[in-house]
Each structure stands twice: as C-alpha cells, then as structure tokens.
N, C-alpha and C positions, 0 to 999 in steps of 0.2 A: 300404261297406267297413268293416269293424272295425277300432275304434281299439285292440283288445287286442293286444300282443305279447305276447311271453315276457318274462316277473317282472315286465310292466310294467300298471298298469291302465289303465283311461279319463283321461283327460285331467282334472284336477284342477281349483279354483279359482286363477286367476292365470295361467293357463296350462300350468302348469308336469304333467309326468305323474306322476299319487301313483303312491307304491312297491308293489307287491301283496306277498301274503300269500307269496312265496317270498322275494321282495329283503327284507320284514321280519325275515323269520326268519333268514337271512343274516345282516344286520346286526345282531340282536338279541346272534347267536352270537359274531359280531364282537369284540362290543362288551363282551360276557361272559370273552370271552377275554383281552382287554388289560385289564379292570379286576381280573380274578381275582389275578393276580399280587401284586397290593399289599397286598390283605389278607393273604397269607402273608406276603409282607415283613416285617410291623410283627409278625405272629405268629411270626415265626422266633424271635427270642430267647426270647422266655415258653417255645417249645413245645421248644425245644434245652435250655434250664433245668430243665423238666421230665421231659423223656427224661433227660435226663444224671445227676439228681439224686434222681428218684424210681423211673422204669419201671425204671432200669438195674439200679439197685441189690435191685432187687424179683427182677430174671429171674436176676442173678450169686447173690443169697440162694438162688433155687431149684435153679440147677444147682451149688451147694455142700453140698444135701443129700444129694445122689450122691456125696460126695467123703468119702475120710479125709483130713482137713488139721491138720497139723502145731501146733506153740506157733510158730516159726519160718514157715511158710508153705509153700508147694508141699500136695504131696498126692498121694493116686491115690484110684482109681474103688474107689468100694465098695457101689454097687448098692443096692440097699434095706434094708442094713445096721443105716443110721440112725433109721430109719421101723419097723422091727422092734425098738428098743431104746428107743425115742419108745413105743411101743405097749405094752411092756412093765415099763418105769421106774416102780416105785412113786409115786416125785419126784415125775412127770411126772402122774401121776394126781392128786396129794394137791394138787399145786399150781393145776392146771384147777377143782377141789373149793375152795379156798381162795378162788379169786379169785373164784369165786360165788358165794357165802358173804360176802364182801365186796360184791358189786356188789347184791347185794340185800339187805343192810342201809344201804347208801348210797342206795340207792334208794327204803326208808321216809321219805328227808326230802323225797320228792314232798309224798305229803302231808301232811305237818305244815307246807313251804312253801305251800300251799294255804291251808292257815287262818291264817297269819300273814299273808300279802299278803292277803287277806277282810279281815282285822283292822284293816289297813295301810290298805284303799281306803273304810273308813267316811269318811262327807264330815262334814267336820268336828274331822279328829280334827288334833291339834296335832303339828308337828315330826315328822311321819309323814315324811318327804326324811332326816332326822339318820338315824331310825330304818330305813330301807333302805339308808343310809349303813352302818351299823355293823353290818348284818347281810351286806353284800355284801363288807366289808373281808377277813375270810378268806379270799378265794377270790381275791384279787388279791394276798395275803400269800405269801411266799416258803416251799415247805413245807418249808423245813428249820429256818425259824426255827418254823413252827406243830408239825413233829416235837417242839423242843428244850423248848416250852414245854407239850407233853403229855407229855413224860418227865418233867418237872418235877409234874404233876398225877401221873402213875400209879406216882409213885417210891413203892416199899414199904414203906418207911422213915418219912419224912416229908412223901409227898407231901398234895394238898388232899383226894384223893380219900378216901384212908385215914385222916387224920384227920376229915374231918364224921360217916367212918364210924364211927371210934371215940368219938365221942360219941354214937350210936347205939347202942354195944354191941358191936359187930359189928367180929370182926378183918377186917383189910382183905385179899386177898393182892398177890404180888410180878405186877403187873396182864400186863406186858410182857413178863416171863421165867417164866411158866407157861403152858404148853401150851393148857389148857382156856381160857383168858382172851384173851391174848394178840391174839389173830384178835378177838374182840368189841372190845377196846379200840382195835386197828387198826379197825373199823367206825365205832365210835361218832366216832373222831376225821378218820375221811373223811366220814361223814355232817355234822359240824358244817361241814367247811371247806369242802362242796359247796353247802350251803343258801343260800347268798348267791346265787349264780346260777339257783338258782331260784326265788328269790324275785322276783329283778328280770325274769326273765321272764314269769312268772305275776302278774309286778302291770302291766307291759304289756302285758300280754292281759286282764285286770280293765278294762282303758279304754276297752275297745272294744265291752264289751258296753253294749250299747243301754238307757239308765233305763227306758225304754217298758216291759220284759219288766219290771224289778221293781213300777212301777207297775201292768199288769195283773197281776202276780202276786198284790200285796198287794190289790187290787179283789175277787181271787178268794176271800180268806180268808188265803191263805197267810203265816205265820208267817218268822220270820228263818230256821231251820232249813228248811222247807221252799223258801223262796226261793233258800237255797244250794246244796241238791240239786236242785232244780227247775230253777235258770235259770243259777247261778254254774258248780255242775261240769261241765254238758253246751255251756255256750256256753263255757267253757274249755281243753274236750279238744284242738284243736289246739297251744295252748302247752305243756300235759301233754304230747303227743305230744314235741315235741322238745325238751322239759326230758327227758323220760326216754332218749329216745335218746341226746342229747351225754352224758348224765348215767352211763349205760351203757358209751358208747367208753372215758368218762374212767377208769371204775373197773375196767376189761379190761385197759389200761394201767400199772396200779399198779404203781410202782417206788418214786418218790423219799420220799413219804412212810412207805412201811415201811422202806426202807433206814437211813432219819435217827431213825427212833421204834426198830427194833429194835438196828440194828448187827449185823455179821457173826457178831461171836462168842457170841451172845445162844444158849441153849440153847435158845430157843423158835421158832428163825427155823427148822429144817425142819419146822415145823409149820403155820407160817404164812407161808410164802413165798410170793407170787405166780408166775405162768406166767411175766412180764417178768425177774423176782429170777432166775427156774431161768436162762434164754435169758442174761443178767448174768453168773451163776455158771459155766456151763458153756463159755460162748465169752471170757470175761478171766481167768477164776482155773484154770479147768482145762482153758481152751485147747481145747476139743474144739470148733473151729469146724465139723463139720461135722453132729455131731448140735445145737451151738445154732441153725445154720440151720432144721433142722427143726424147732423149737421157734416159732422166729419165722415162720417158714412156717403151724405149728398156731395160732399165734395171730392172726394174720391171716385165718386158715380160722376161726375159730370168733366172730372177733368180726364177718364178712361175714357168717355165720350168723345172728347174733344177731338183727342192723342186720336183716338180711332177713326176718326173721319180723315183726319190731314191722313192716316197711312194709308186711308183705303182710297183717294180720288188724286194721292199723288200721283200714280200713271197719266194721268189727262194734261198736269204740265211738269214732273220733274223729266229729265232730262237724261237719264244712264247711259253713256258712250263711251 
C-alpha cells in the first residue's frame, strides 16, 4: 500500500509526514500573503509623501496646460491654445537657446575639473584637503551671496574686471547690462560656482584607479601626458559620467543665480533669461498660469530628453572595469 496521500508525501525522519510540493506551495503563498502587508505599512508614509508632493503636482501642472487660468484662479478649458503659443513665443525660443548656451559653458568646467583634481591627486603634494576645501566652497555658498559678489566683479564702472582690464588698455564694457555679454558672464560665473563639485567627484574617482595601470604604463615608456590620456581619462569616465549629468540637470534649472546677478529691470535680462526665469515671469508677474504650466511641462520634456540621451550613448565612451 502507498504511503502517498493528497499534498502529503512519504512518511519523513521522526516520524512525522513531510509536506509535498502542493502543501509547500500553499504555505509558501500563505506566508507571502501575511508578510506582504508590512512592507507597505512602513512604505505608506514615504509613498503617500510622494504622491501628495511630487506625482500630484506633476499630473494638476499638466492638466493646467489645457486651462485659461486667471491672476485670481478658476479657469476654463482652452485646448491646445497654450502649446500653440509655447510653440510660437519668440521668449520661448530665445530662452530654451539661452539656457544651452549656458549649460554648455558650465559644462567646459568638466574638464578643467579634470586636471585640477590630476593636479590635486599627485602624491606628495602638500595641503591638497585646504586646496579642495576652497575649491568646493562655492558650490556650498549661497548664490545670492556668489550673484552680489559677481556684480561687484562685472560692475562697469569700477568693477575688478574692468579695471585689470584697463590696465591692459582695453575699455572694459557694462558686463551684465549688455546683451552680447551678459549671457557669457552669467556662464563664466555658473562655471566658477559648479567646479567645486566637480572636482570632489573626480578626485574620488582619482582613488580608485588602481597604481598598477600607472606603474605598467610608465614600464611601457609612457610619459605623464600620456599616462593621463591613457589610464587617468578612460578609467575616470564613469565619474565624468555623472559629474556631467547632475552637472547638466543643474544648469536646465537656472533661476537663482541669474535672477540675483541680473535683476528684473536689467535691460539685458530678455536676452538672457532662462526657460525657469520665462515659467517665473509668466506664472507670478503676468499670472498666465496656464501657458507657465506649459513652460514647466517643456522643461521637464526637455531636460528627460537630455538625461536620456547621455544614458543611452554612454556605452560608446564611459568606461565600466
């Protein structure tokens, strides 16, 4: 006679009958079922915080771009209204044009942060910690204090800029209130305050690459320049990677610091406004909440574009070893 029943197997050690493979699976579901619970529990708040605070705001931003909405509030339906005049808006062109213009001059202080942290990881070198101290401090500085103290530098008048210049010879101009300028010295002064945190990332990714590769390098003949292209930049691309990325969201973002360098009334700010500045200007000063939705909508479309290209063509040069 067979000792097998239903869900039950052969008769076990101790006497006792082991489970078969259906009462396992049973119990397993069981037991899946009563522990399931808990991890939502403790997830509840975090995931209620984030629907309430992020998605929400994201889906009411979208379905506000359908809407004509008031200085006072309410509204009605106005169809693709907003997205035809988004499409059309010189503003709207000049200031997508501006902010990358910006983001790729902020982005030249990759590498120049590249050969200063090189500079930085020589062994032996003295008070190199002060020295990434004092180069990471702007980026931890408030920018409206680092705005007050680059108007002080590009002032036309008597700033420092214009005068080393004029000891050169060379008149200086009004850096911040002329058009052609304006946008470069907004660059150069996001390029300065962004270099601190790239530096500190590219000097801990400098730590990791293995002395082995520069000992065989220098066995091979290789030179200090060659050692740096050779072994420095391609065992670095992954920090590159996402120094350029954060580096990139940051400068799509640009608000505070043009707002504190140029000011409103600045004759040069519709020249150099950012995408953030327009979405600013059009949803608090002229109240058109439903074309600045579309703005901030365009800008969330275009900087998920951005992010998505750097992740999709990283395999062609980052580097994973």
């Amino acid at each position: 006679m067979s000792a097998r029943t239903e869900g039950i197997s052969p008769v076990g050690g101790g006497g006792r009958p082991a489970p078969g493979p259906r009462a396992q699976a049973e119990h397993s579901r069981g037991a899946s079922a009563r522990d399931g619970f808990w991890p939502w529990l403790f997830l509840a708040p975090l995931l209620i915080g984030m629907g309430t605070f992020y998605l929400w705001p994201v889906v009411q931003t979208f379905l506000n771009t359908f809407m004509s909405i008031g200085p006072f509030g309410g509204g009605e339906f106005a169809g693709l209204a907003n997205y035809r005049k988004l499409l059309s808006e010189p503003d709207f062109l000049r200031s997508v044009l501006n902010t990358i213009i910006y983001t790729a001059i902020v982005l030249l202080g990759v590498p120049i942060a590249i050969v200063i942290s090189s500079l930085l990881n020589r062994p032996g070198l003295r008070f190199a910690t002060l020295y990434r101290t004092l180069f990471f401090m702007p980026y931890v500085a408030m920018p409206t204090a680092i705005a007050l103290v680059w108007r002080t530098i590009y002032n036309g008048d008597f700033g420092i800029l214009n005068t080393f210049l004029a000891l050169l010879g060379i008149d200086g101009p009004h850096w911040i209130s002329t058009p052609g300028y304006s946008l470069a010295a907004l660059g150069a002064m996001g390029l300065w305050s962004a270099l601190g945190f790239s530096l500190i990332i590219l000097s801990a990714g400098l730590q990791n690459i293995p002395a082995d590769l520069y000992e065989a390098a220098q066995l091979d003949g290789a030179g200090p320049w060659k050692q740096f292209m050779s072994v420095t930049v391609p065992m670095l691309t992954p920090s590159i990677f996402l120094v350029v990325v954060v580096t990139s969201i940051n400068a799509f973002q640009l608000f505070d610091l043009l707002f504190a360098l140029m000011g409103q009334s600045n004759p040069a700010m519709k020249q150099t406004q950012s995408m953030v500045f327009l979405f600013y200007e059009q949803g608090f000063i002229v109240n058109d909440k439903g074309y600045a939705s579309v703005i901030a909508i365009a800008i969330m479309a275009i900087v998920a574009l951005f992010t998505f290209l750097q992740f999709r063509f990283q395999n062609r040069w980052v580097n994973y070893v």
